[in-house]
C-alpha positions as CSV (number, residue, x, y, z in Angstrom):
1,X,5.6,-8.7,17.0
2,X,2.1,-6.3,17.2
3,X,-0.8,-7.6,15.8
4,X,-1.7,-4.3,14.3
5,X,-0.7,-4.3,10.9
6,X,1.2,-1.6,9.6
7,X,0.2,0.7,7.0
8,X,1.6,2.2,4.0
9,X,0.1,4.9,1.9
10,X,2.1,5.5,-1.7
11,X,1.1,9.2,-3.3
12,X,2.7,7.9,-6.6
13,X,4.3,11.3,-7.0
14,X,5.4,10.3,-10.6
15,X,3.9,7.8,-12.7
16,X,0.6,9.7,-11.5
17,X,-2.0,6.7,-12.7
18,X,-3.6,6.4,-9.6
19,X,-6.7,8.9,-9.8
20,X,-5.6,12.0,-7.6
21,X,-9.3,12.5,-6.1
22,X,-9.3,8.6,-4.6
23,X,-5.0,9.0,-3.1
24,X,-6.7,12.6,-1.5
25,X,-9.9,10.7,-0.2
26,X,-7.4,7.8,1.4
27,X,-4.5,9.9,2.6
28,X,-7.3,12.6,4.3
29,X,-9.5,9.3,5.8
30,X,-6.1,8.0,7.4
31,X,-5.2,11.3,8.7
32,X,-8.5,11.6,10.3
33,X,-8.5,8.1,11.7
34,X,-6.8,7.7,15.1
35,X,-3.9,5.3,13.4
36,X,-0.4,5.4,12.7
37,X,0.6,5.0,8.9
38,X,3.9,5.4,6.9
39,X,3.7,7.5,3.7
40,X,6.2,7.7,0.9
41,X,6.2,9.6,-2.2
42,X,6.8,7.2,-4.8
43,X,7.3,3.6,-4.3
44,X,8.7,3.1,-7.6
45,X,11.0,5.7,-7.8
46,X,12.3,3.9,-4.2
47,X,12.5,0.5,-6.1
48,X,14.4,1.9,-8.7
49,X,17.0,3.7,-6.3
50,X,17.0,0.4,-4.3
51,X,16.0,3.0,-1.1
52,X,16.7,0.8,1.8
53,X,13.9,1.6,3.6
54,X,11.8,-0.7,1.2
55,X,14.3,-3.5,3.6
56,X,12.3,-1.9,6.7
57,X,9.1,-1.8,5.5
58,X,9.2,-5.4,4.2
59,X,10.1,-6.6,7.2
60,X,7.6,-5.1,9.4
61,X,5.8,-8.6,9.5
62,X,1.9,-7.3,9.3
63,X,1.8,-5.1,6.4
64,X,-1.3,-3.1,4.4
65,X,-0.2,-1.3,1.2
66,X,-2.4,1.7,-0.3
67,X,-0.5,1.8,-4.0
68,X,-1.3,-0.1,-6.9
69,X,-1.6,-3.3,-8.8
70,X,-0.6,-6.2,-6.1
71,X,1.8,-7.7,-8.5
72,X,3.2,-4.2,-9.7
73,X,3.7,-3.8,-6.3
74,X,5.6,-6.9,-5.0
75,X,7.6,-7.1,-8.1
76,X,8.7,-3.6,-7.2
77,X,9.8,-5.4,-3.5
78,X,11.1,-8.1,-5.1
79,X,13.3,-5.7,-8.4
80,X,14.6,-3.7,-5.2
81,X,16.1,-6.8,-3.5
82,X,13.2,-6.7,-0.7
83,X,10.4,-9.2,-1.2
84,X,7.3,-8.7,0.6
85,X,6.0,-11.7,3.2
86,X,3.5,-13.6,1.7
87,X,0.2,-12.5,4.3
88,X,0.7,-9.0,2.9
89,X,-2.0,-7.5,2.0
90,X,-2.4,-4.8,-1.3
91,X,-5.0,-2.5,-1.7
92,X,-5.3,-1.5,-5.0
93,X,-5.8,2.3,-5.4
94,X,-6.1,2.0,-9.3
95,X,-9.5,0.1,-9.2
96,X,-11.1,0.1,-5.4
97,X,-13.2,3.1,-4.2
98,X,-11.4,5.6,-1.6
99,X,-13.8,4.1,1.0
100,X,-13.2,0.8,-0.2
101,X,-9.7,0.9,0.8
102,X,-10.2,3.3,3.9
103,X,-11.8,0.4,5.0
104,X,-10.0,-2.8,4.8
105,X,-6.7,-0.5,5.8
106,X,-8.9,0.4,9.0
107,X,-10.3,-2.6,9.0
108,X,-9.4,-5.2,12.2
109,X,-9.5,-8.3,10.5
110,X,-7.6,-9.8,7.4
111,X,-8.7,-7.8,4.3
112,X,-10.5,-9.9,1.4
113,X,-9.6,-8.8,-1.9
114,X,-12.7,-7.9,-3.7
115,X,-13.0,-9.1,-7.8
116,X,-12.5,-5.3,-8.4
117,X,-8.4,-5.6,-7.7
118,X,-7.8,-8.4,-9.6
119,X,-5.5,-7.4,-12.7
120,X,-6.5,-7.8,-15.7
């Protein structure tokens, strides 16, 4: 198994809570970055259609999610039939800067969750 993690960018195409201007700033940071991501349109919409390639992407092994809420997000694994290992690690597009995330997705280490993505 690669030690590079793998990376997955959610536009949340439908609910729409995550602020448009910080999805833009990540999506065009990881397009400009010489890495390899995974995009999807809608992770909930894929839980809720039990997509089978939420199976695939939770067991990639080393996993970064750009989305939401880190328990929104593995509940939505978990509804779908899929949980997600425990070492992966959720960036949380509803409350960190764009560069904030760019950052620990980029990043070679093991991201630390900063106070600003804890829920409420």
């Amino acid at each position: 198994m690669s030690s590079t993690p793998t990376i997955l960018y959610c536009r949340c195409a439908y609910a729409q809570v995550v602020p448009t201007g910080v999805k833009n700033d990540v999506l065009q940071q990881l397009c400009a970055a010489d890495t390899s991501f995974e995009t999807v349109s809608d992770l909930c919409e894929m839980a809720a259609h039990r997509d089978p390639r939420l199976q695939a992407i939770a067991s990639c092994g080393k996993l970064r999610i750009a989305a939401c809420y880190p328990r929104a997000v593995k509940g939505l694994f978990q509804q779908a039939g899929f949980p997600l290992p425990e070492n992966t690690e959720i960036l949380n597009m509803r409350t960190q800067t764009a560069a904030e995330i760019t950052i620990a997705l980029l990043s070679d280490s093991s991201i630390q969750q900063p106070a600003s993505s804890i829920e409420p």
